[in-house]
C-alpha positions in Angstrom: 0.0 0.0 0.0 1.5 3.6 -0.9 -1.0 6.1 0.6 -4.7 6.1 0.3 -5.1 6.6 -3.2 -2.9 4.5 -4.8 -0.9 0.5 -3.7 1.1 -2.0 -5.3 -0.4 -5.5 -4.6 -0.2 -8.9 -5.4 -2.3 -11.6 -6.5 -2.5 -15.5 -7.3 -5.9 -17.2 -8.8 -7.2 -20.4 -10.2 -8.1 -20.7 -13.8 -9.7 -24.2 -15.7 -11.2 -24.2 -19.2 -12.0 -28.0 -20.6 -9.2 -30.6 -19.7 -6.3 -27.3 -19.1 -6.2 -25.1 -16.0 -3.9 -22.2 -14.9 -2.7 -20.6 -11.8 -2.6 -17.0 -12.8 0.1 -14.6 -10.7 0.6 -10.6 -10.8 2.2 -7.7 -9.6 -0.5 -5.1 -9.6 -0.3 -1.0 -9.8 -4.2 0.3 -8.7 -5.5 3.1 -7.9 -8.4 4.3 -6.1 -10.8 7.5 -5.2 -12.7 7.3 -1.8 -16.0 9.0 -2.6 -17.9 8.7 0.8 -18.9 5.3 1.7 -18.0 3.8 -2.3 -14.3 3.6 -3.3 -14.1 2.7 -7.4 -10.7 1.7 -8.5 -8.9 0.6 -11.6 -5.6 -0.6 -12.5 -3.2 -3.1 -14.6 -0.5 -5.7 -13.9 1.9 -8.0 -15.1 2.8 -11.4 -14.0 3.0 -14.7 -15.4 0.4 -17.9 -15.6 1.8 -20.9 -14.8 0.1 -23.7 -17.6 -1.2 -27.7 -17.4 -3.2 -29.5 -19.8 -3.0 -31.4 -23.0 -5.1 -32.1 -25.7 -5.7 -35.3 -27.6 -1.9 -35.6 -28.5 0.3 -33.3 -26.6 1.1 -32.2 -22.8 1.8 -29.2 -21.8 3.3 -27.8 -17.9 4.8 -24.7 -18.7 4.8 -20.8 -17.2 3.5 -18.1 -20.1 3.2 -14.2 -19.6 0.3 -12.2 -19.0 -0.9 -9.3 -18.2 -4.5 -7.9 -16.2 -6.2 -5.0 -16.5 -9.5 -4.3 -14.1 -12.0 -2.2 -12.6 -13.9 -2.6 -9.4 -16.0 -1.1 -6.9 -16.2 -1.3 -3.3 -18.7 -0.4 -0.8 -17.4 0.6 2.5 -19.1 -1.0 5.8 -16.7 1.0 8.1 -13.3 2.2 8.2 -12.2 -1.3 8.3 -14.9 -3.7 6.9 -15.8 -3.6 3.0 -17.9 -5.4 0.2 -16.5 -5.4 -2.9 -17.2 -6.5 -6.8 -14.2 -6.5 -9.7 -14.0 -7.3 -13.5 -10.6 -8.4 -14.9 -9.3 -9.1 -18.1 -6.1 -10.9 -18.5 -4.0 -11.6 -21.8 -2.0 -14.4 -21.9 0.9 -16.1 -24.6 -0.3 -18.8 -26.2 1.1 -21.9 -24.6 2.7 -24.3 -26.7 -0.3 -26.3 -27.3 -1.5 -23.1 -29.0 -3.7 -22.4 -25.8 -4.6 -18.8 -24.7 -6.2 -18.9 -20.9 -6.9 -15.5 -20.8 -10.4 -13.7 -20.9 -12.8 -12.0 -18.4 -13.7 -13.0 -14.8 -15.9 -11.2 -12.0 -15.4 -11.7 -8.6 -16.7 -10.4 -5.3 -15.1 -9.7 -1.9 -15.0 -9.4 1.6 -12.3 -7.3 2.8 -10.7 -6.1 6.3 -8.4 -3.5 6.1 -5.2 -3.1 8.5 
């Protein structure tokens, strides 16, 4: 976190799609505006997914680059306690099954700050 407005955070997720699945990681610049009791935020990242599947013929286990980009909201309980709802869109290499895990996910939070 550097100040109010803005952080640097990390992140690590869980990604399938058919027989192939993905643990996505990132290094995250976002930034935020405090507007009352609702704090929208944006931001991007790069990182890395790390790759396993196969198809009918080929294997693959293997760590591609990526990048995220994502907007979100959050809804502020207290000073501490928040709700909160995000869309993301990562972009991925292909892998070398020709395989491209990226795409869109929504996700909602509870959060607690320190």
């Amino acid at each position: 976190l550097i100040g109010r407005f803005f952080a640097i955070e990390g992140n690590v997720g869980y990604l399938t799609r058919e027989d192939n699945w993905g643990i996505p990681f990132f290094l995250n610049a976002r930034g935020g505006i405090p507007i009352r009791f609702l704090e929208p935020y944006g931001g991007l990242g790069i990182g890395g997914l790390y790759v396993k599947g196969n198809n009918q013929m080929l294997s693959v286990d293997e760590v591609v680059f990526a990048v995220d980009f994502f907007l979100g909201l959050n809804w502020n309980l207290g000073k501490r306690l928040y709700l909160g709802a995000e869309g993301k869109y990562i972009l991925t290499q292909k892998t070398d099954l020709g395989l491209n895990l990226g795409g869109l996910a929504v996700t909602g939070s509870l959060g607690l700050r320190f």
